[in-house]
N, C-alpha and C positions, 0 to 999 in steps of 0.2 A: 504494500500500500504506500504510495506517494504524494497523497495527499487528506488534507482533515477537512470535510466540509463542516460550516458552522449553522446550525441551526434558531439563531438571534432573528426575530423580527426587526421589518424596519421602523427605525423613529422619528420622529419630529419635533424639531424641537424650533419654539418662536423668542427669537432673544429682540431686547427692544432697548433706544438710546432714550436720553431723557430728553430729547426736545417736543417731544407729543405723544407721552407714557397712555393718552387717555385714548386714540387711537388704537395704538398698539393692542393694550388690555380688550377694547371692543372686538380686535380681529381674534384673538386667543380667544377669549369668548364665546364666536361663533366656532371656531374652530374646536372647541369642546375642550380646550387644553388652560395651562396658565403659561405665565409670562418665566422664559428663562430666571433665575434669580440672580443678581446682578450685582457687584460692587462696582461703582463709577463716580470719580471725584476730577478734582482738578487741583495741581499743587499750586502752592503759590505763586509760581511763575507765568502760572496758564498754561501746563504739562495738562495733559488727561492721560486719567489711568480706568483699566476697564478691566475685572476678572468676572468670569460668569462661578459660582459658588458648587454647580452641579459639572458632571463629565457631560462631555459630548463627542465622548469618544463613537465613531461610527453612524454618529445622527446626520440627517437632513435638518440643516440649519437653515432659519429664515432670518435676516437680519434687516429689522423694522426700525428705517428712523426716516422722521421728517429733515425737511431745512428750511425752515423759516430764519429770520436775523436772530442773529448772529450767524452768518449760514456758513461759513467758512471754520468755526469751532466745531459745526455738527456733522460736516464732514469729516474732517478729523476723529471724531470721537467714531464715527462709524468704520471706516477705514483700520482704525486702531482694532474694534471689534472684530473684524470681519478677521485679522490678523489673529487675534486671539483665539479664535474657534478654529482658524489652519493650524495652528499650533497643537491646539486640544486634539487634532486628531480627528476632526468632524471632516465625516466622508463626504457631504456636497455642500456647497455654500451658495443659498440666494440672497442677495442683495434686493431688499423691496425700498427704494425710493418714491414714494408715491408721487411727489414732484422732484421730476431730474433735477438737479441742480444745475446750473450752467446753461440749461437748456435754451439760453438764447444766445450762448454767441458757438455757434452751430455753423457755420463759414466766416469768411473774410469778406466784410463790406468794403475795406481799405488794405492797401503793403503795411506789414511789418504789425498786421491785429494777430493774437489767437487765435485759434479752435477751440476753446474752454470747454464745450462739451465732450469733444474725442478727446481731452487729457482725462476728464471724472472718468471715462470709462477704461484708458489706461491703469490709472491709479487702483479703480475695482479692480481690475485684474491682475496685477501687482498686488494687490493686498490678501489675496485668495480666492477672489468669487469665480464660484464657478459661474454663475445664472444672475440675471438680472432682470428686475419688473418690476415697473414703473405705469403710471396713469396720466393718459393726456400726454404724448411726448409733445414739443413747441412744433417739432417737426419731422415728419415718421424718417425720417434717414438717418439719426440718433439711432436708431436701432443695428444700423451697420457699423458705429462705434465700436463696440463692444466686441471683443473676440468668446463667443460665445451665444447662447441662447438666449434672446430675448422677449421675454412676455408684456405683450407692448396692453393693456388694457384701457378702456372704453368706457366713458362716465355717461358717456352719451343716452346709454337705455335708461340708467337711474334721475338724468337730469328732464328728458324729453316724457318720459312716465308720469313725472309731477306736472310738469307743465302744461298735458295734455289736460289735466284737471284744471287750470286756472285761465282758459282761454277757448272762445271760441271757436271750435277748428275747422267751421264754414270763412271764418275772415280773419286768418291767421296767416303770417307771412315770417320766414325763418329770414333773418337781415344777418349777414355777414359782415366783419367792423372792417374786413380790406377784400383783396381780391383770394390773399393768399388763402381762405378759411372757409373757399367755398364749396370744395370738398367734402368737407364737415359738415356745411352748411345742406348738402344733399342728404346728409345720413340723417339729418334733425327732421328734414322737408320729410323722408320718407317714413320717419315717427311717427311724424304728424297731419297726417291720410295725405300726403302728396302735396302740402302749403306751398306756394309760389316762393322762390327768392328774390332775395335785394341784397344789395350791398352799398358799403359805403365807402367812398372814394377818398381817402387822405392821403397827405402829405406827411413825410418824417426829413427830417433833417440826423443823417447818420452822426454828426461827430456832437449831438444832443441829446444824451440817455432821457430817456422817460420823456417823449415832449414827441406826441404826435398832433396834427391839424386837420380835425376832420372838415370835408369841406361841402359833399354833395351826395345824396341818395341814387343810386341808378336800382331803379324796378317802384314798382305801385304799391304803393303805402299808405295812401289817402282815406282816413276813415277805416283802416283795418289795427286789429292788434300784432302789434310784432315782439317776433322774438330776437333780440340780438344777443348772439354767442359767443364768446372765446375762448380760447383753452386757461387763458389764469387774465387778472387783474392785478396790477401791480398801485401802481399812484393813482388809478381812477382817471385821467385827465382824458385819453382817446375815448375811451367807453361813456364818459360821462358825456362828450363835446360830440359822440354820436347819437343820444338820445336826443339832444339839443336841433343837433342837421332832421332827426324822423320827426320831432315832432312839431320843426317849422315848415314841413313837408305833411303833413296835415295827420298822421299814425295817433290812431283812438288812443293807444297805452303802449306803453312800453314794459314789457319784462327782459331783464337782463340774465343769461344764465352763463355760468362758467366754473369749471373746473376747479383752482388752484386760486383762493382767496389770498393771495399775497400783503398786499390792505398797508402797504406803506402808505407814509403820512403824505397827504391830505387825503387820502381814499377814501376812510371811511363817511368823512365830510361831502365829499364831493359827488360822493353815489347817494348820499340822503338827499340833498339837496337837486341833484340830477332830473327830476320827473319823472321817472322810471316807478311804476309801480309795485314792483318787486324785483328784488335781487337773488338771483337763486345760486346758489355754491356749495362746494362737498368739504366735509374736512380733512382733505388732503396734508390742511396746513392748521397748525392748531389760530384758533382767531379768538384772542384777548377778549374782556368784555367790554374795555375803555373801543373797541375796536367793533362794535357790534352796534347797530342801529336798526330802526323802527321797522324798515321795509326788507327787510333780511331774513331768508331762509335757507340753513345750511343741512345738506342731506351725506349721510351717513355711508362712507365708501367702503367702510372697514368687510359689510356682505362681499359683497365686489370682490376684495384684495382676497377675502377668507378661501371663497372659491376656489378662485385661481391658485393657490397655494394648496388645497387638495387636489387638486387638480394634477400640479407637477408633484407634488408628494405621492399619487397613485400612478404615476406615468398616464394620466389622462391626456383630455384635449382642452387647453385655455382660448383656443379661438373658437371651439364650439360655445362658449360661451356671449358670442356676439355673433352667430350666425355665421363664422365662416370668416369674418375680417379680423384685419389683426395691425 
């Protein structure tokens, strides 16, 4: 005899960082498990340190962290993780970011810019990960970053489900905030019994973070409800300045829906104030309650992420979970 077969079941195990513990816990939840048990501190210097207190020798590790600000710490801390369970000896490692980090500087507008998004996914894999899965990438070619398998998922069925409740879907109109979103903007129309689209035409100026200029509607908007979509809101100023362009163009209401509540300052001001009758968002990203306002509804992704992660954990299929796209 030459060799000793082992008769060990597979495991699973969900380790989570602290930037949105509350997240994490809801996806461990659905998944019928609890959260890895965890020591995680930072020295004095701004060091982090990270020991998980159980083995994970031979498990299917899931490593759950957000990056909201300080985003650049919460990388780190995850990165550190991911190293510390290659070390333990854990036989596969997925990395679950629910918002890529970096995810917008994804090509060269200009000579001599990064790629910020192909380095995070260097870095992952440098650090151990085997697998990666993420929600809402900025832009689905982020997925060929990564050397490895990518579970790209799709808020779209949990955001377009609500919304199909808060709008009439005889004069309802999916509005795209540029040209680039119109894509998505099909998968929403087709949610929503076939809704006509729109979009809106702006202006950015590259070498001016956060600072876009919406300027004009193309598609029929008059007297209909619209829905305008993006994959995340950052400062609020394009999203906000395109309710503005629909509803000098004559749109009954305005609902806002998006992915990735980013909610830097002035956003949360800017979307109350905005005209938009409701703002709809997941909690991708944890959102403060100095950060939360009147017209705000945030739906719950942690189902979603839970899936998919039994999914890969039973060698299933994560794009049957959206019909087939991915």
């Amino acid at each position: 005899m030459t060799e000793i077969t082992a008769h060990g079941e597979k495991r699973l195990v969900v380790a989570s960082g602290r930037a949105h513990p509350e997240l994490a816990q809801e996806i461990a939840k659905e998944l019928g498990t609890e959260l890895l048990p965890t020591s995680a501190y930072d020295f004095a210097n701004g060091e982090t340190y990270v020991r998980f207190e159980d083995s994970v020798r031979g498990a299917d590790a899931f490593v759950i962290q957000a990056h909201p600000a300080p985003i650049n710490e919460w990388i780190m801390e995850q990165l550190i993780m991911i190293d510390s369970l290659k070390r333990a000896s854990a036989k596969r490692i997925t990395v679950v970011s629910p918002f890529y980090p970096y995810a917008r500087q994804d090509k060269k507008h200009r000579g001599r810019e990064p790629i910020s998004a192909r380095l995070m996914a260097d870095l992952y894999k440098t650090a151990g990960a085997h697998r990666l899965m993420s929600v809402d990438l900025h832009t689905a070619q982020i997925q060929g970053f990564f050397d490895g398998p990518v579970d790209h998922l799709m808020a779209i069925p949990l955001l377009a489900d609500y919304v199909r409740t808060r709008v009439d879907l005889n004069k309802v109109t999916v509005v795209s905030p540029d040209t680039g979103r119109v894509r998505v903007a099909e998968q929403w129309a087709e949610r929503l019994g076939g809704a006509p689209l729109a979009f809106v035409h702006k202006t950015r100026d590259v070498t001016v973070p956060n600072q876009a200029v919406s300027k004009q509607v193309v598609g029929q908007i008059e007297g209909r409800d619209c829905v305008l979509i993006d994959d995340m809101i950052d400062t609020g100023g394009t999203i906000a300045g395109a309710v503005q362009v629909l509803k000098n163009a004559g749109a009954r209401s305005v609902i806002i829906a998006a992915t990735h509540a980013v909610f830097s300052d002035p956003a949360p001001r800017r979307l109350s104030e905005s005209g938009a009758r409701e703002v709809v968002v997941t909690n991708t990203l944890p959102i403060a309650t100095d950060k939360r306002f009147e017209q705000l509804t945030v739906l719950s992704i942690a189902p979603l992420i839970a899936r998919a992660i039994h999914e890969v954990f039973d060698d299933g299929s994560v794009t049957s979970l959206f019909d087939g796209r991915s």
